[in-house]
C-alpha positions in Angstrom: 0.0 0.0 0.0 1.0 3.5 -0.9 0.3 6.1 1.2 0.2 9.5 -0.2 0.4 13.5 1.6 -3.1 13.5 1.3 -4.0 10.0 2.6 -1.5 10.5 5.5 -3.9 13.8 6.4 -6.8 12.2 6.1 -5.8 9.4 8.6 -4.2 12.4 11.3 -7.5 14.3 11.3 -9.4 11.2 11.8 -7.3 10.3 14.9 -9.3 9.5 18.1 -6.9 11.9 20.0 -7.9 15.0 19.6 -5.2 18.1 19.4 -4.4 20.6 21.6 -5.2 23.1 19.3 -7.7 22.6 16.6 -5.7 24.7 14.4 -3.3 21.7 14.6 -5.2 19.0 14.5 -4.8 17.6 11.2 -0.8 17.4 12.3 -1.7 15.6 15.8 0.4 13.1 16.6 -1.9 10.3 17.9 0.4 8.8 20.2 2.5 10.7 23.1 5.0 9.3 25.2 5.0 11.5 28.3 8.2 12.1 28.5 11.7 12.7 26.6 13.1 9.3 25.5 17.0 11.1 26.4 17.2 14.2 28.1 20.5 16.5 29.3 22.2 15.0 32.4 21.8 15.9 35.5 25.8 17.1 36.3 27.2 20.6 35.8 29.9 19.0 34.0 28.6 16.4 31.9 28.8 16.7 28.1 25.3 16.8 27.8 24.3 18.9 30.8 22.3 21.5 29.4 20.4 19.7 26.3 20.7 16.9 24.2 19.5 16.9 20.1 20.1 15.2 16.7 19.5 11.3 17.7 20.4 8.7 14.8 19.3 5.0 15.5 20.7 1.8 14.3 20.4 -2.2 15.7 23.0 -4.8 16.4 22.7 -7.6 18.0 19.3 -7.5 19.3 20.5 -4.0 20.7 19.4 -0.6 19.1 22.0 2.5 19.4 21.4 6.1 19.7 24.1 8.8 18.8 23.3 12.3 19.8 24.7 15.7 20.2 24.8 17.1 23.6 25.6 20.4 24.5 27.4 21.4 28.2 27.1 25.3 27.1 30.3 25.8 25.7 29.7 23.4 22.2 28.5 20.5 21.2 29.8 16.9 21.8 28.2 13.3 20.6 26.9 11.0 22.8 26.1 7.4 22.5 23.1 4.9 24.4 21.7 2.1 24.1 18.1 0.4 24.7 16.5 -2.7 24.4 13.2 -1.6 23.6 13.8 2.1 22.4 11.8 3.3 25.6 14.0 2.8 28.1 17.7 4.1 27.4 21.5 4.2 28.9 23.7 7.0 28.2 26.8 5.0 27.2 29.7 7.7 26.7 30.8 10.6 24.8 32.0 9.4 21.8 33.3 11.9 19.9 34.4 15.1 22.7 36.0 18.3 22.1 39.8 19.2 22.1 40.7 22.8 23.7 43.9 22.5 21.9 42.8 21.8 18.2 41.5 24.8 16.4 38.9 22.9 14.9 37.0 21.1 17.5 38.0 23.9 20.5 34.1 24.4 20.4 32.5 21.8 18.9 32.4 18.0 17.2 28.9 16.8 16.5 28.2 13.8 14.1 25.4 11.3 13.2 
């Protein structure tokens, strides 16, 4: 089955879940989660202290991986986790962090 722009449309606005906002209810997502899947850490001086962004998922052995960008409010490093049932996730490491003496990733080194 094909599903065009319009047919897609069709099916939001007929959602049992009605939107916030009328004005956005043939964009309503029918299902919410409740809360962020990966948010910032909790510690001042974690690379992802103040927000995390950008996630890009992949699956190996029966595990799915997550890499994102967080940001400590100086630049941007990338993260990785990991999740069983991409609900429930654990912030592995940084995988890619910043290097105050390299002129190119003093500030930042974000990838998917």
């Amino acid at each position: 089955m094909t599903f065009s722009r319009r047919t897609f449309l069709a099916a939001a606005a007929a959602s049992r879940l009605p939107a916030a906002d009328p004005a956005e209810s043939r964009y309503a997502t029918p299902y919410k989660y409740g809360k962020l899947v990966l948010a910032a850490s909790p510690g001042q001086d974690a690379f992802d202290s103040r927000s995390t962004d950008c996630p890009f998922l992949c699956r190996h052995d029966g595990l799915f991986y997550m890499t994102y960008i967080g940001f400590d409010g100086t630049g941007y490093q990338t993260g990785l986790a990991s999740s069983r049932d991409l609900v429930e996730w654990q912030k592995l490491e940084a995988i890619l962090r910043r290097d105050p003496n390299s002129p190119i990733t003093r500030y930042n080194v974000a990838m998917n």
